[in-house]
N, C-alpha and C positions, 0 to 999 in steps of 0.2 A: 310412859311418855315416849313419843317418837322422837324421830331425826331432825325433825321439825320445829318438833316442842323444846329441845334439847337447846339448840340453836336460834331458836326463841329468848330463850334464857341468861345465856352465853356468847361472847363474842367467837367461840373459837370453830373454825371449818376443814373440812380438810383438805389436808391429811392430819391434821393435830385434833381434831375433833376426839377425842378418843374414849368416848363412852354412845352405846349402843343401845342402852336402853336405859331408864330407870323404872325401877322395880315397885321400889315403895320414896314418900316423903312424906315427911311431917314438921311441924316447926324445927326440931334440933336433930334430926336424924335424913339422910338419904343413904336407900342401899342403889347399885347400879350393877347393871352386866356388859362387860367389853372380852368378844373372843378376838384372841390376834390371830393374823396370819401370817401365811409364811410372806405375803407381797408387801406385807407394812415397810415401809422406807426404814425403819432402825431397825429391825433387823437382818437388813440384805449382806452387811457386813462386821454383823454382831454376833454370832463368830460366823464363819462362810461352814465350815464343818461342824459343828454343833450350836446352831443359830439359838439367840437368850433374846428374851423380851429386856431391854435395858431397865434395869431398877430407876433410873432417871424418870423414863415413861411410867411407871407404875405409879410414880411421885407424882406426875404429870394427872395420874387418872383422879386421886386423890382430891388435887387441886379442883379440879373441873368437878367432881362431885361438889364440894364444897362450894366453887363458884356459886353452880346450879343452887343449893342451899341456900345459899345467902341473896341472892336474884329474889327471894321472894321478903326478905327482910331490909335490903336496902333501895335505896331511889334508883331509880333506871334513867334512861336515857341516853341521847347520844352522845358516844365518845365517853360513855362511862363504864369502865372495867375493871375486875377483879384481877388485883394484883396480891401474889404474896409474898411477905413481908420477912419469913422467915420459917425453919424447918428443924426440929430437935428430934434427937432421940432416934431419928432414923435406921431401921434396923429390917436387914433381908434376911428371909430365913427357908427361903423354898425357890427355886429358881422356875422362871415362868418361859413356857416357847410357846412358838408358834402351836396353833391348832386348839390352846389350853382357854378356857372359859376362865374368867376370874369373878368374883364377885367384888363390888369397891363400897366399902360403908364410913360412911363420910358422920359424925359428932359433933356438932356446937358446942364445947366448954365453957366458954364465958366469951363477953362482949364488953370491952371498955372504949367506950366513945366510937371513935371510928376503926377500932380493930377489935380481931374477931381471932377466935381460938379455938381449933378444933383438930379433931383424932381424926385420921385415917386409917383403915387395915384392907389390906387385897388378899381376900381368900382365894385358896386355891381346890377345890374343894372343901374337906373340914378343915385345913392349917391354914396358918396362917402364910400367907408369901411376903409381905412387910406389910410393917408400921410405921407409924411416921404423927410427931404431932407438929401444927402448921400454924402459924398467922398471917392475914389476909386485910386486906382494908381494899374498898371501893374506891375510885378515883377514878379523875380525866384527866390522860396525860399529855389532852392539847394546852390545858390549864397550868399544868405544873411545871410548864418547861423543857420536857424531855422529850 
């Protein structure tokens, strides 16, 4: 899937856009590939001497696969976006920099009514760099008020 396709999919541009390709999808599963750089805005002063990909963003990459997931199981339209709802379990285990390839594999767990539940992991080659499990629901939030 291109930059295109991606974006197609997803409200998000960049500089948040933050997946590069996707690899593979299927109903309950997407893997992606996202390399950082050293120009990416969060890391310019994440650290200035030994610059770290923020584990926030990696959580970020997570979400956007998952978006992208769920874009083919919910209604579209506009002004309608995946929002998440919530994040457990959250755990870093390999720190990521600039230059480094990740891979992002995104899990549909379960789906009750308008929320959705699913695993994330960013590999870093074979290991794991985190995990994280998530809940997401579809909405407009010209509708809801906020």
């Amino acid at each position: 899937m291109t930059a295109q396709e991606i974006e197609a999919a997803i409200p998000h541009r960049p500089p948040m856009r933050l997946l590069d390709e996707i690899v593979s999808i299927d109903e309950n599963h997407i893997v992606c590939h996202k390399t950082f750089s050293p120009e990416d805005f969060f890391v310019q002063g994440h650290f200035p001497d030994y610059p770290l990909v923020p584990g926030v963003i990696q959580c970020e990459c997570c979400l956007q696969a998952g978006a992208i997931l769920l874009s083919r199981l919910t209604p579209s339209g506009a002004g309608v976006v995946p929002v998440a709802t919530r994040m457990d379990g959250v755990k870093f285990k390999k720190m990521v920099r600039p230059g480094d390839t990740v891979r992002i594999e995104v899990t549909l767990v379960d789906h009750v009514g308008p929320a959705f539940f699913l695993t994330g992991k960013v590999w870093l080659g074979e290991k794991i760099a985190a995990r994280l499990d998530f809940a997401c629901s579809v909405a407009n939030p010209r509708e809801t008020g906020n």
